[in-house]
Backbone as a printed PyTorch tensor [residue, N CA C, xyz], in Angstrom:
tensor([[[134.9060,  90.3370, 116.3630],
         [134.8290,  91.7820, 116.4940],
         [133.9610,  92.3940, 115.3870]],

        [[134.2000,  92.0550, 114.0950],
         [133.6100,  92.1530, 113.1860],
         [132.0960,  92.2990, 112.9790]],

        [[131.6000,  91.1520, 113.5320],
         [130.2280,  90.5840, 113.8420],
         [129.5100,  91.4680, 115.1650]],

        [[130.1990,  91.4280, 115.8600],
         [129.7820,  92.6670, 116.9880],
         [129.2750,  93.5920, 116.6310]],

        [[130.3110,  94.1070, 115.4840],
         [130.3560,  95.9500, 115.2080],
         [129.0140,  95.4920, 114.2290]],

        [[128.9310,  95.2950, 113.3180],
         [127.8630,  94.3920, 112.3300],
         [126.4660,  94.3090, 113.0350]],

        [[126.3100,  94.0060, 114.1480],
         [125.2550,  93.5580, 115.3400],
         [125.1020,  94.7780, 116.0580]],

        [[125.7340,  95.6030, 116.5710],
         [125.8290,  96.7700, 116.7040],
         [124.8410,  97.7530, 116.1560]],

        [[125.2510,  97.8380, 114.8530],
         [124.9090,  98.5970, 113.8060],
         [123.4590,  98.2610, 113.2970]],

        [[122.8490,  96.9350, 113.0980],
         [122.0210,  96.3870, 112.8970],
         [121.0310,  97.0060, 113.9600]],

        [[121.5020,  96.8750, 115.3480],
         [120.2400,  97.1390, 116.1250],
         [120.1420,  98.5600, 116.2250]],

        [[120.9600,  99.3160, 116.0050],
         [121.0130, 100.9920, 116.1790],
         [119.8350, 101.1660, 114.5830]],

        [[120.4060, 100.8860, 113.6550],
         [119.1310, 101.1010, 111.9540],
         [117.6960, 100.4940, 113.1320]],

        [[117.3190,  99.6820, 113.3540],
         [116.3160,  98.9100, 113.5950],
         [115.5360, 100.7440, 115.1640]],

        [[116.4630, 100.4960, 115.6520],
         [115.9730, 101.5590, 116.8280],
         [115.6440, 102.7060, 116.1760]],

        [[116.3390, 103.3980, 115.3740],
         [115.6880, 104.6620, 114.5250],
         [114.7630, 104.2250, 113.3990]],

        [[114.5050, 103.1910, 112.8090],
         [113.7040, 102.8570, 112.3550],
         [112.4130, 103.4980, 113.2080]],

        [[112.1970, 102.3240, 114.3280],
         [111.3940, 102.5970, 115.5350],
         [111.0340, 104.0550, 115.6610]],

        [[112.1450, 105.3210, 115.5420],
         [111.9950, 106.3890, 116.4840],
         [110.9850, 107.2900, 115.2360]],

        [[111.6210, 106.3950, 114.2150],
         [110.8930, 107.2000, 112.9720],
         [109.1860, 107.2030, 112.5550]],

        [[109.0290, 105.6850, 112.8270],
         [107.3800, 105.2490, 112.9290],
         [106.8690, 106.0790, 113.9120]],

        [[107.8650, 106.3600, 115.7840],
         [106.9290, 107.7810, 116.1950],
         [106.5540, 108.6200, 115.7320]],

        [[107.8680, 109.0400, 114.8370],
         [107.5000, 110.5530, 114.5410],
         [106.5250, 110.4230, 113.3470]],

        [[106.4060, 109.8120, 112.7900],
         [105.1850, 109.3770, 111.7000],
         [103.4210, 109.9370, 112.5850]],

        [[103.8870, 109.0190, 113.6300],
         [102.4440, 108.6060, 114.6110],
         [102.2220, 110.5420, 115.0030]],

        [[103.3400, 111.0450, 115.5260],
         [102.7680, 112.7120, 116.1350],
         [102.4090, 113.4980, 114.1050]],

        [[102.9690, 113.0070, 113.5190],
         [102.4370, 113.6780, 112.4270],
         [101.2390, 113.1840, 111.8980]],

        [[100.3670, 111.8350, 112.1930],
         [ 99.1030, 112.0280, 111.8300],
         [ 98.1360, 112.5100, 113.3000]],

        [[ 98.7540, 112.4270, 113.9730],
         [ 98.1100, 112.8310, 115.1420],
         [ 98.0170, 114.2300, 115.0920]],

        [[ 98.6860, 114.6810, 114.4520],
         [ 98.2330, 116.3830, 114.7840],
         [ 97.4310, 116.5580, 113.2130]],

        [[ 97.4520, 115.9800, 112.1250],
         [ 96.8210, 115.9410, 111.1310],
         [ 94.9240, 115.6200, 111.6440]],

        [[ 95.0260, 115.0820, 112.4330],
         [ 93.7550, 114.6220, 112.9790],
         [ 93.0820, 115.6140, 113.7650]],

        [[ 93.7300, 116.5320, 114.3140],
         [ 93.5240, 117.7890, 115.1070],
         [ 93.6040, 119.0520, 113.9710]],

        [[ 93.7160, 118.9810, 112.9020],
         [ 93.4960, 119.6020, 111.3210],
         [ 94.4110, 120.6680, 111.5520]],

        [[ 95.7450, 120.2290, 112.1150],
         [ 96.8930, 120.9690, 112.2480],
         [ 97.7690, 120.8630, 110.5110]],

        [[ 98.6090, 121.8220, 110.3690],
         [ 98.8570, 121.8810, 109.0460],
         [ 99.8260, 122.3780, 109.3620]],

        [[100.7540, 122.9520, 110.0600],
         [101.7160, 123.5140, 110.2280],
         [103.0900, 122.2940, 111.3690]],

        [[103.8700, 122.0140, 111.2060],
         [104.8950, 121.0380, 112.3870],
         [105.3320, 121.7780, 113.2060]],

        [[104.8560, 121.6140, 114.2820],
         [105.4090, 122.4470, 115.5640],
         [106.7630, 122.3570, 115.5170]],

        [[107.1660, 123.6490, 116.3720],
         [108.9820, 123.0640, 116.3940],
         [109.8070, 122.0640, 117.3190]],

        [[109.0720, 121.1490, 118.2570],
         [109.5120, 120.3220, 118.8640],
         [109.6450, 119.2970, 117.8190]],

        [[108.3660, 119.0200, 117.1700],
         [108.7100, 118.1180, 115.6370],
         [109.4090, 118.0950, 114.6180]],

        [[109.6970, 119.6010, 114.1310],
         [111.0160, 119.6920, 113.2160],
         [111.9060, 119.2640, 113.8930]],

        [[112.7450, 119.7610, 115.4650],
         [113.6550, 119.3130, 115.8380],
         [113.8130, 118.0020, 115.9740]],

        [[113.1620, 117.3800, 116.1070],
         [113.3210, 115.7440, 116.5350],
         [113.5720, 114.8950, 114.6980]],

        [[113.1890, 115.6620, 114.0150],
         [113.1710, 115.0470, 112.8350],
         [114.8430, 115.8160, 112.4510]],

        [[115.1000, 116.8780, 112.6990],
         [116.3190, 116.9410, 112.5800],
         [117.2820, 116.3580, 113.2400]],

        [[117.0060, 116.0670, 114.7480],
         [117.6160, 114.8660, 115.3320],
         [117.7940, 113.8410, 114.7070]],

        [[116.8170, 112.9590, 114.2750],
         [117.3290, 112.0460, 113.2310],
         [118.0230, 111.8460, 112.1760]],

        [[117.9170, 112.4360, 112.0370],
         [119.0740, 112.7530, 110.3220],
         [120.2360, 113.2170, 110.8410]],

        [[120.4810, 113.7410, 112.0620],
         [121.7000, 113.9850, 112.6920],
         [122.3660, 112.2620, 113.1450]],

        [[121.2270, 111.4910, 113.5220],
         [121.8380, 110.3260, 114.5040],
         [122.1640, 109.3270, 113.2620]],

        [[121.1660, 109.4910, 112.3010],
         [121.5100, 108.7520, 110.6950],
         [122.7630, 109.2400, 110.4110]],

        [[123.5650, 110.2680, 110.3720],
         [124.8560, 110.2710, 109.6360],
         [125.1490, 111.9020, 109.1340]],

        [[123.7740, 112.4400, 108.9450],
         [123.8700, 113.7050, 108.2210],
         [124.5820, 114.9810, 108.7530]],

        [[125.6040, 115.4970, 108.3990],
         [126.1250, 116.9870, 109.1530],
         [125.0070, 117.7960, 109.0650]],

        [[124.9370, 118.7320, 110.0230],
         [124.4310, 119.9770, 110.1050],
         [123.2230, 119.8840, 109.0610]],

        [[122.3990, 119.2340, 109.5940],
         [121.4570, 118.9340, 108.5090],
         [120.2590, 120.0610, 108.6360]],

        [[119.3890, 121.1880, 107.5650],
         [118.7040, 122.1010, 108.1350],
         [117.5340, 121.7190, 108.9910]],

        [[116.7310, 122.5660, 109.9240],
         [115.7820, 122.8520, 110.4070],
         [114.3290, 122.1990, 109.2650]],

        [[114.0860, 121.0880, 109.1270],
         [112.5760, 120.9680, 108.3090],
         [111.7700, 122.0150, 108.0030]],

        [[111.1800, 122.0420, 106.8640],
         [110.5500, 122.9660, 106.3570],
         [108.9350, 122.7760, 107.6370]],

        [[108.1380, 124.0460, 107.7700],
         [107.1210, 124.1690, 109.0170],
         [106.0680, 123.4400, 108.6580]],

        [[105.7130, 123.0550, 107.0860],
         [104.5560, 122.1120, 106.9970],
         [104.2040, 120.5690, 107.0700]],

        [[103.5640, 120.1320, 107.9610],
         [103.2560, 118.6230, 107.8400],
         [103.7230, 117.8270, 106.6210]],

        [[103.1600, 118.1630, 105.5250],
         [103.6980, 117.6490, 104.3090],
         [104.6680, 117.8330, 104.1570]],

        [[105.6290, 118.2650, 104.5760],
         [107.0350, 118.4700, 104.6460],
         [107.8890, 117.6110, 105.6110]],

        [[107.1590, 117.8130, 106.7790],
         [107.3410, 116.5230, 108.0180],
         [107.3100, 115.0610, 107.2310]],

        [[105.9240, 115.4520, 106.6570],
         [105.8290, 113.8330, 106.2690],
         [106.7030, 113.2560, 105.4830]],

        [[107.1210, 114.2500, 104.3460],
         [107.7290, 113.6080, 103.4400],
         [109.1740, 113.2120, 103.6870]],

        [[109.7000, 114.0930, 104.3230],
         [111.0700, 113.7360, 105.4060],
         [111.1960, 112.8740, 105.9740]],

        [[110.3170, 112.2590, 106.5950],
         [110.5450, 110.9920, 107.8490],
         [110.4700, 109.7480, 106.4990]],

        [[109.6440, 110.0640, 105.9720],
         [109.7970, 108.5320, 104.5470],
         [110.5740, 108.4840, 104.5990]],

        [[111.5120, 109.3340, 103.7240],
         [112.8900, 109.6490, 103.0520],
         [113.9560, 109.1230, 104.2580]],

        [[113.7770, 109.5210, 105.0660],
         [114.6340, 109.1310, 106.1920],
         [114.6010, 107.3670, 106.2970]],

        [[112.9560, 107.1180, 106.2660],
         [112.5690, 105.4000, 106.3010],
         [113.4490, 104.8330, 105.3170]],

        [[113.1610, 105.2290, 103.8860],
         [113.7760, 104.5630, 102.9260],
         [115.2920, 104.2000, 102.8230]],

        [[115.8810, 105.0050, 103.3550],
         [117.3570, 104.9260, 103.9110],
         [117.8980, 104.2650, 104.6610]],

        [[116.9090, 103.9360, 105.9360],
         [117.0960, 103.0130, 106.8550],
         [117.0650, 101.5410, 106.2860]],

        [[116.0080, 101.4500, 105.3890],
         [115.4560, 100.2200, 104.9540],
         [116.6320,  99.6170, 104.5380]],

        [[116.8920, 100.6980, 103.1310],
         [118.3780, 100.1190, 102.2770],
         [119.0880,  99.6830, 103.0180]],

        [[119.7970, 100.7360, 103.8880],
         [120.5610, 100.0460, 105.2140],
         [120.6740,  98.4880, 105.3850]],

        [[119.5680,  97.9530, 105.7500],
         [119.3770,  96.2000, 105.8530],
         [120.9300,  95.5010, 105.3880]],

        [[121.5540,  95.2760, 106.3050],
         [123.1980,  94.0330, 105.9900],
         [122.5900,  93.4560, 104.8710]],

        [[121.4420,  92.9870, 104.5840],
         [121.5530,  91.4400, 103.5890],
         [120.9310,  91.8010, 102.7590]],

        [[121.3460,  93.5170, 101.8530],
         [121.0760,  93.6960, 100.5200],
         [121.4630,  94.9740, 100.4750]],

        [[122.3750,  95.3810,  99.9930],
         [122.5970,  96.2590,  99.9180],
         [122.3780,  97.6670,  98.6460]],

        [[121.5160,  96.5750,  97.8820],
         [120.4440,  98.0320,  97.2390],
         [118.8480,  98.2550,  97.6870]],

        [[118.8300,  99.2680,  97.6770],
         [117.5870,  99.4820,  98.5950],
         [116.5800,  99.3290,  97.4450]],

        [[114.9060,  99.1930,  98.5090],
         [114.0640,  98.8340,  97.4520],
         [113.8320,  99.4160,  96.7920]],

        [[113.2200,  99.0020,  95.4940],
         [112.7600,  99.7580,  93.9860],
         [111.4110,  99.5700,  93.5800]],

        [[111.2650, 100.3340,  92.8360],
         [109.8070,  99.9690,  91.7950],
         [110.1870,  99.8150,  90.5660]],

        [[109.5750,  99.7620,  89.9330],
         [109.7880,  98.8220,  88.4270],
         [109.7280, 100.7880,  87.4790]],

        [[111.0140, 100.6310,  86.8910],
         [110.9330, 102.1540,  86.2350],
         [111.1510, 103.2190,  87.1220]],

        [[111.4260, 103.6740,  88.3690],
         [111.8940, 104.4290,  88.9990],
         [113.0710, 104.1910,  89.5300]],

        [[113.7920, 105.4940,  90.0290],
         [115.1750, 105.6640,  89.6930],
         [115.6860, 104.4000,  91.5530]],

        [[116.3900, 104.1630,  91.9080],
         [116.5510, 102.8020,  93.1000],
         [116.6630, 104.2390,  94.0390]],

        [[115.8700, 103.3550,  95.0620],
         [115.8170, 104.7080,  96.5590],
         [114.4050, 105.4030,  96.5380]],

        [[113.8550, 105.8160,  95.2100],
         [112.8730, 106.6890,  95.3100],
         [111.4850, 106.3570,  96.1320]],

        [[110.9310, 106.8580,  96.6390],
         [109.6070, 106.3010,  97.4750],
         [108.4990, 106.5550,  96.6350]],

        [[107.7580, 105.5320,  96.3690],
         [106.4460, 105.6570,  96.0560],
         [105.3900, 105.9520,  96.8550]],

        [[104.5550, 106.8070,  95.9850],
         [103.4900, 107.1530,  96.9160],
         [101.8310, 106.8220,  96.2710]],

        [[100.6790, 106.4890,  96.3700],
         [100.0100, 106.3170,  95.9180],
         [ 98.7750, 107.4670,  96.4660]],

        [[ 97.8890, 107.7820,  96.1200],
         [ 96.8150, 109.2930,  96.4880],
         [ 95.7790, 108.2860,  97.1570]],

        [[ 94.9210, 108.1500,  98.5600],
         [ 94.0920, 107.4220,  99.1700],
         [ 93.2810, 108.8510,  98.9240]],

        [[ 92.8060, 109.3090,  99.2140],
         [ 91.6260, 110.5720,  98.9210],
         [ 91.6610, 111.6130,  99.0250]],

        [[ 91.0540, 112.4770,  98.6920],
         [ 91.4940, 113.9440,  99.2220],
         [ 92.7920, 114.4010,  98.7740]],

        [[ 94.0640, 113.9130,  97.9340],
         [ 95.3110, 114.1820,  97.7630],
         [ 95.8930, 113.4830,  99.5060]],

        [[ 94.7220, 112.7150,  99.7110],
         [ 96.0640, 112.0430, 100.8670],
         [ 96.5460, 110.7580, 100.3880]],

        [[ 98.3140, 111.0440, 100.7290],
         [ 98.9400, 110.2910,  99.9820],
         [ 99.7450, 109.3720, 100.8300]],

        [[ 99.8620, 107.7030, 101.0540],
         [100.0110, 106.7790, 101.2340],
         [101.2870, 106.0870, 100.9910]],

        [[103.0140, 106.0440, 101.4390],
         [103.8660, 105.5190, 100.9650],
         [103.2080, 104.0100, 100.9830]],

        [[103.8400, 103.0460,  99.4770],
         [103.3000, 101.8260,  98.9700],
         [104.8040, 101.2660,  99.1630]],

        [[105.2480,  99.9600,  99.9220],
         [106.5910,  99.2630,  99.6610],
         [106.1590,  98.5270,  98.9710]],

        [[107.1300,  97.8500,  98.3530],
         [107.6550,  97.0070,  97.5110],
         [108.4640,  96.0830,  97.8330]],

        [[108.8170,  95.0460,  96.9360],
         [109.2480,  93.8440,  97.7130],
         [110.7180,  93.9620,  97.0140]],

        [[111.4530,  93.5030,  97.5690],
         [113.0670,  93.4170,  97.1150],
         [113.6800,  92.9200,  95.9070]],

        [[114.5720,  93.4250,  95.4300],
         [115.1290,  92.2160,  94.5850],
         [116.1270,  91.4060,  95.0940]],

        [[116.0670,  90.3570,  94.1280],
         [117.3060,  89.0890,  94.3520],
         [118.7320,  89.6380,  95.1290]],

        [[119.3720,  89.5760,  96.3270],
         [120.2400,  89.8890,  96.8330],
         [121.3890,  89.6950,  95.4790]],

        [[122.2170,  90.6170,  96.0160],
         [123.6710,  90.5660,  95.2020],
         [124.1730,  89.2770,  94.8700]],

        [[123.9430,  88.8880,  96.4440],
         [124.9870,  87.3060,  96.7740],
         [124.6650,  86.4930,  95.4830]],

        [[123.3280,  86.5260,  95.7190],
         [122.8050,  85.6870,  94.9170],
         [122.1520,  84.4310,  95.5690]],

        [[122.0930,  84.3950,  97.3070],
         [121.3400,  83.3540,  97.9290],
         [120.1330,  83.5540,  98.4280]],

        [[118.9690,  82.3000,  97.5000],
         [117.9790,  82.3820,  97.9180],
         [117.5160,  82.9520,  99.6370]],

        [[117.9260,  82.6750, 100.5250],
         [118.0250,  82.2860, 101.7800],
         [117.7690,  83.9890, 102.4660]],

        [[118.7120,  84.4840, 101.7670],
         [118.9840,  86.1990, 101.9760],
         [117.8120,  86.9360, 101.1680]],

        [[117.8200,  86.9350,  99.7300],
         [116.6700,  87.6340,  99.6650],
         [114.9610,  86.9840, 100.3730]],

        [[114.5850,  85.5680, 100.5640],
         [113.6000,  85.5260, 101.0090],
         [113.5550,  85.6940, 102.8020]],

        [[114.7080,  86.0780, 103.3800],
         [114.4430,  86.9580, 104.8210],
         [114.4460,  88.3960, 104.2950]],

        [[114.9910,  89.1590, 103.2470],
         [114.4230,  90.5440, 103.1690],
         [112.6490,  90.3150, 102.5180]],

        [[112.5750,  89.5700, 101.6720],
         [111.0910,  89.5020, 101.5360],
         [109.9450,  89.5460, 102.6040]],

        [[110.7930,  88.9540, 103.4470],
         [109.7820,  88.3780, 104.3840],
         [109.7240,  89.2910, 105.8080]],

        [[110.6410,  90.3960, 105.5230],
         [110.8090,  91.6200, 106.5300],
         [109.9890,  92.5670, 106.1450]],

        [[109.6760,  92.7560, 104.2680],
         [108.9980,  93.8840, 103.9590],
         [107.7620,  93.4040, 104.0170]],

        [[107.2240,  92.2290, 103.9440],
         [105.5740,  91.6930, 104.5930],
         [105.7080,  92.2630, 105.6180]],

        [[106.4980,  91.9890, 106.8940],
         [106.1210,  91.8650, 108.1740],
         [106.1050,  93.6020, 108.4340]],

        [[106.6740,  94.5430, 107.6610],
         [106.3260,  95.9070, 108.0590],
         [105.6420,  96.4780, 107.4000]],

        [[105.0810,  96.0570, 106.0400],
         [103.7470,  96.5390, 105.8180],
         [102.5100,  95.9030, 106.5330]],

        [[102.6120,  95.0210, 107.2620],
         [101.5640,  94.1740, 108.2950],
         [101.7770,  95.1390, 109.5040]],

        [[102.6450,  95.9950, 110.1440],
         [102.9400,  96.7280, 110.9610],
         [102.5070,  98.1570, 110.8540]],

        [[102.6460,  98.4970, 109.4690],
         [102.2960,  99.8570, 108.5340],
         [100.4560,  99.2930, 108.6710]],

        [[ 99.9400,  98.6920, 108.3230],
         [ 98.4830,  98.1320, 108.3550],
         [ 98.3180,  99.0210, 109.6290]],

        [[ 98.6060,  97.9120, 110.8090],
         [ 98.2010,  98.2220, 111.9900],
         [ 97.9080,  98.9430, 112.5120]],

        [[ 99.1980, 100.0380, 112.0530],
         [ 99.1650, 101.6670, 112.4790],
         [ 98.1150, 102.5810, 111.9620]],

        [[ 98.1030, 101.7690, 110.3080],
         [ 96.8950, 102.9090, 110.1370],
         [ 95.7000, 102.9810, 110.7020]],

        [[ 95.5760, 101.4750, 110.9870],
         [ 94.1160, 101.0070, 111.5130],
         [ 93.9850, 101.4650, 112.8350]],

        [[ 94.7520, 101.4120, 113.2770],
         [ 94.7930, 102.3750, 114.6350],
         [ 94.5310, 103.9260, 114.8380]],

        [[ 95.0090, 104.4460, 113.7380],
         [ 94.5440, 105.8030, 113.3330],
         [ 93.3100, 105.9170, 112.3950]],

        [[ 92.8460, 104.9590, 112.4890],
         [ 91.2100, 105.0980, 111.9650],
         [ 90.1700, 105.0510, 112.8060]],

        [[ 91.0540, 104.1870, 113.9190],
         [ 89.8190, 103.5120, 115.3040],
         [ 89.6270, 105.0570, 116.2800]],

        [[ 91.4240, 105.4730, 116.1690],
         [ 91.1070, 106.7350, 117.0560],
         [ 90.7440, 108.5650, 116.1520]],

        [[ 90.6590, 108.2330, 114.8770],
         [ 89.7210, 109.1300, 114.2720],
         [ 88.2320, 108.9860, 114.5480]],

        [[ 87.9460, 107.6570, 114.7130],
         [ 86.5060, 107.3520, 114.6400],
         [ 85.9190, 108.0640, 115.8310]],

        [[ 86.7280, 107.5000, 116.8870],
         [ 86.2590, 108.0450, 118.1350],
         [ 86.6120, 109.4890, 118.5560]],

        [[ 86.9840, 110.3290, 117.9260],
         [ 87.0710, 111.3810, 117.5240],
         [ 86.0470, 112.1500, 116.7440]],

        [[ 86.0100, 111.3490, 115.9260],
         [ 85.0440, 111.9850, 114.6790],
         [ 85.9140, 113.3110, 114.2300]],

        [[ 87.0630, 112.4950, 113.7410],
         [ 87.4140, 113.8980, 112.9810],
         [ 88.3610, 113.0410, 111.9540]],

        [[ 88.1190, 113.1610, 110.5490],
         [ 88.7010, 112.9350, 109.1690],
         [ 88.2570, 111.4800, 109.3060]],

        [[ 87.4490, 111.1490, 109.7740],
         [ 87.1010, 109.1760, 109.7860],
         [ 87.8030, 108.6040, 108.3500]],

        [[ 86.8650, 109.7280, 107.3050],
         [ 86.5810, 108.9550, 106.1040],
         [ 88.3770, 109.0900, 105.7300]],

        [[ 88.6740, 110.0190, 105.7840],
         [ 90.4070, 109.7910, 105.1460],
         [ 91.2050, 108.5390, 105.9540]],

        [[ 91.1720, 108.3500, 107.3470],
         [ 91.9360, 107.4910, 108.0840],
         [ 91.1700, 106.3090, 107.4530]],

        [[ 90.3250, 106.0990, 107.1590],
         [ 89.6410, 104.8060, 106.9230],
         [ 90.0600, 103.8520, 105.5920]],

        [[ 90.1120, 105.5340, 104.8650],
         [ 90.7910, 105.2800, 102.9790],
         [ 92.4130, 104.5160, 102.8720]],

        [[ 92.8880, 105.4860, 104.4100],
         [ 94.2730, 105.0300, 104.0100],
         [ 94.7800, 103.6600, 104.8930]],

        [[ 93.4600, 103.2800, 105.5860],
         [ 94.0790, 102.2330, 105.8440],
         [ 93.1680, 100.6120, 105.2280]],

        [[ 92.6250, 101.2100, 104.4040],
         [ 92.3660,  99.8990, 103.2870],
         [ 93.5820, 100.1320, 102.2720]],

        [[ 94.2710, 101.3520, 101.9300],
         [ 95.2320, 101.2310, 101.0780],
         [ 96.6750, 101.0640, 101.3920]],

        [[ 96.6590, 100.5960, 103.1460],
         [ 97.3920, 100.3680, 103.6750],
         [ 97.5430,  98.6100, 103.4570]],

        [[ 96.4390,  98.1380, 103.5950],
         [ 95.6260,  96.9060, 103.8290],
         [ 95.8420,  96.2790, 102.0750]],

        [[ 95.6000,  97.0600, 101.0840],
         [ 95.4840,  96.2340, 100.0500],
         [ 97.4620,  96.3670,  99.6790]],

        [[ 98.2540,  97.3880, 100.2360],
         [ 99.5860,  96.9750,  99.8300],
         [100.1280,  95.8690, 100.7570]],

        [[ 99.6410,  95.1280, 102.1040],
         [ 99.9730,  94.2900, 102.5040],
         [ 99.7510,  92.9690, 101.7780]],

        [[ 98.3910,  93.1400, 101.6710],
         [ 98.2050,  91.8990, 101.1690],
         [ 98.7540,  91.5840,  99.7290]],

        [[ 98.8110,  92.2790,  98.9800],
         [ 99.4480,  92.5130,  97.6240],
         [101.1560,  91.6650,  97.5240]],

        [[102.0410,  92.6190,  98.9300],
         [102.7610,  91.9030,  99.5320],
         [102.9500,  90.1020,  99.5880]],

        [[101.8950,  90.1790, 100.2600],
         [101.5200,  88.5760, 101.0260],
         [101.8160,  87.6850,  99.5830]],

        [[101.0010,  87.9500,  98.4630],
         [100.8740,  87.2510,  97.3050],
         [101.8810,  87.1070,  96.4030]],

        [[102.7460,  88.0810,  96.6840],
         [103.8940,  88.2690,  95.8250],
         [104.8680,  87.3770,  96.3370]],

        [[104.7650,  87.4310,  97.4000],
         [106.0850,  86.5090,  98.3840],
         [105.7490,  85.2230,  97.9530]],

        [[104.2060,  84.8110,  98.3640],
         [104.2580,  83.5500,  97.7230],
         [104.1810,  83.1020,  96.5690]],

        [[104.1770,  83.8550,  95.7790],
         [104.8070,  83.3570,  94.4950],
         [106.0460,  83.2240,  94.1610]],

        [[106.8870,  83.9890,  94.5560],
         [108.2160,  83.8710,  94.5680],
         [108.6340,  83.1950,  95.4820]],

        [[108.3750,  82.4220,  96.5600],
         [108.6040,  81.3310,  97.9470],
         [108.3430,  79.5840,  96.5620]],

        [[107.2740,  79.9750,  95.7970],
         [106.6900,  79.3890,  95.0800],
         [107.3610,  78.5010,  93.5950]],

        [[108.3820,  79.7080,  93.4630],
         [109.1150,  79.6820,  92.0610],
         [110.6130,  79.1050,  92.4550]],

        [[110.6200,  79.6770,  93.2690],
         [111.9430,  78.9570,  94.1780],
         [112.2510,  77.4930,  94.4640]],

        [[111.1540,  77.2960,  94.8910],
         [110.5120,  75.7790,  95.2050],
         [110.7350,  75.0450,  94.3120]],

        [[110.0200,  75.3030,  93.2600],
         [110.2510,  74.5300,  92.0170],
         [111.6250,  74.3080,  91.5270]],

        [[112.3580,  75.5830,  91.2860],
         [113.7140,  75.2040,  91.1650],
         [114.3020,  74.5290,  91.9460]],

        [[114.2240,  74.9540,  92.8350],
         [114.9720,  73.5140,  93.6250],
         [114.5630,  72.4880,  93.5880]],

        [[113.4150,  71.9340,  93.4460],
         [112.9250,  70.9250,  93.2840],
         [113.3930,  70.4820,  91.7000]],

        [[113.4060,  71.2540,  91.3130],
         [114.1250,  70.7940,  89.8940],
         [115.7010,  70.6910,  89.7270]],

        [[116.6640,  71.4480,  90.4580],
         [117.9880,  71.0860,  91.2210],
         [118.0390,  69.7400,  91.3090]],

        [[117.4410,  69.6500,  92.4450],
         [117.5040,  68.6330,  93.1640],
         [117.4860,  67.0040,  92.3760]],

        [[116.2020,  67.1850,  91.5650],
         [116.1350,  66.5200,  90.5840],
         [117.0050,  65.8270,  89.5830]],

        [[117.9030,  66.8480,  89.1370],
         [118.7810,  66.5120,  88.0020],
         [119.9320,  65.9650,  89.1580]],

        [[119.9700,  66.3790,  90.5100],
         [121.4920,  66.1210,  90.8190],
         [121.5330,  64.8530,  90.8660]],

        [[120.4150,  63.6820,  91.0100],
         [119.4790,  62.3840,  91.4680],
         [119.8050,  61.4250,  90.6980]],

        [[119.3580,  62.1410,  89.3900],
         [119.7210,  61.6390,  88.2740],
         [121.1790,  61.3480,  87.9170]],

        [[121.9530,  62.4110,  87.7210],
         [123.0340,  62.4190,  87.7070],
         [123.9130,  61.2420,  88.7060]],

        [[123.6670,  60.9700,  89.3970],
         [123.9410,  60.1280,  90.6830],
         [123.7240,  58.4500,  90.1690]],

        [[122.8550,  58.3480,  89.6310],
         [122.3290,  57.0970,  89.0890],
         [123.3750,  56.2980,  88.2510]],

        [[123.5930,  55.2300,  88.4690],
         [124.7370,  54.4980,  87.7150],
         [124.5280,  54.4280,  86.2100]]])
C-alpha cells in the first residue's frame, strides 16, 4: 500500500513537472512575439499549479512575464526537491538550499543554471548517482527546448540573437553537467575498487 501511495505521488510530481515546462514554453513564446505583459489565461494556469502543488488560496501572479517566469522556476525547484530519493533539494555552493540560480545570457536575459545533487542522506551510492543522472537528463531536455526556441525564432526572425545566447548557455550547463557526473561516477569507482580491495586482502589466509 505504501509503495502504491509512494508511486502515486511520484508520477503526479513528474506530470506537473511536465505541465510546468508548458507553461515555461507559452512564456517564451509570447516573449518572442515581444509580449511583456502574461495574459490572464497564463496567470491562471500558473495559479492552477501551485493550487495542484499543495498551496491554499494561492494569489493571482503578478501581470509581467518576468514574473511568470520567475514563478514557474520556483514552482520547478520544488518539484525537483520533491524527488523520493533525496530529500534536500538542489543547491549551489554558498546559497541558502532551494534557491534557484540564475545566470544573465544577454540583454539581462536570464537563464535558470541546475546543479548537480548532493550525496543522498541514506548515504547510498546507488541513490545519489540516479538523482545525478536525472539532473543530466533534464538539463539535456532544458537544451532541447531552448534549441527549439532558437530554430523557431530563427524562422521568425524575431530575437534570433537572444534565443541563440540562451541556448548555448543552455548547452554549456549541460555539458558542464555531463563532466561533473563523470567525475563523480569516476571517484566512486575508485573507492570501490579500493573497498573491494582491502576486503580481498583481508580474506587471504
Amino acid at each position: 500500500m505504501v509503495q502504491r501511495m509512494s508511486q502515486t505521488a511520484e508520477r503526479q510530481r513528474r506530470l506537473l513537472l511536465a505541465e510546468s515546462d508548458n507553461l515555461l514554453d507559452d512564456v517564451e513564446t509570447l516573449r518572442l512575439h515581444d509580449a511583456i505583459e502574461a495574459p490572464p489565461r497564463l496567470r491562471e494556469a500558473i495559479r492552477a499549479l501551485q493550487i495542484r502543488l499543495g498551496r491554499r488560496n494561492p494569489p493571482v501572479p503578478a501581470g509581467t512575464l518576468d514574473a511568470a517566469h520567475e514563478l514557474v522556476f520556483a514552482v520547478q525547484q520544488r518539484l525537483m526537491a520533491a524527488n523520493p530519493h533525496n530529500p534536500r533539494p538542489l543547491r549551489h555552493l554558498g546559497r541558502p538550499s532551494g534557491q534557484p540560480i540564475f545566470t544573465i545570457v544577454r540583454d539581462d536575459r536570464r537563464w535558470k543554471v541546475l546543479t548537480l545533487p548532493p550525496p543522498t542522506s541514506n548515504g547510498e551510492d546507488a541513490d545519489w548517482i540516479e538523482l545525478v543522472e536525472s539532473t543530466v537528463e533534464r538539463a539535456w531536455d532544458r537544451w532541447c527546448y531552448a534549441q527549439q526556441q532558437a530554430v523557431r525564432a530563427a524562422k521568425v526572425r524575431t530575437h534570433a540573437h537572444l534565443a541563440v545566447a540562451v541556448a548555448a548557455a543552455a548547452w554549456d550547463n549541460y555539458w558542464t553537467l555531463v563532466q561533473d557526473a563523470e567525475r563523480i561516477k569516476s571517484r566512486l569507482n575508485v573507492v570501490r575498487g579500493r573497498l573491494a580491495g582491502g576486503t580481498a586482502e583481508a580474506r587471504r589466509p
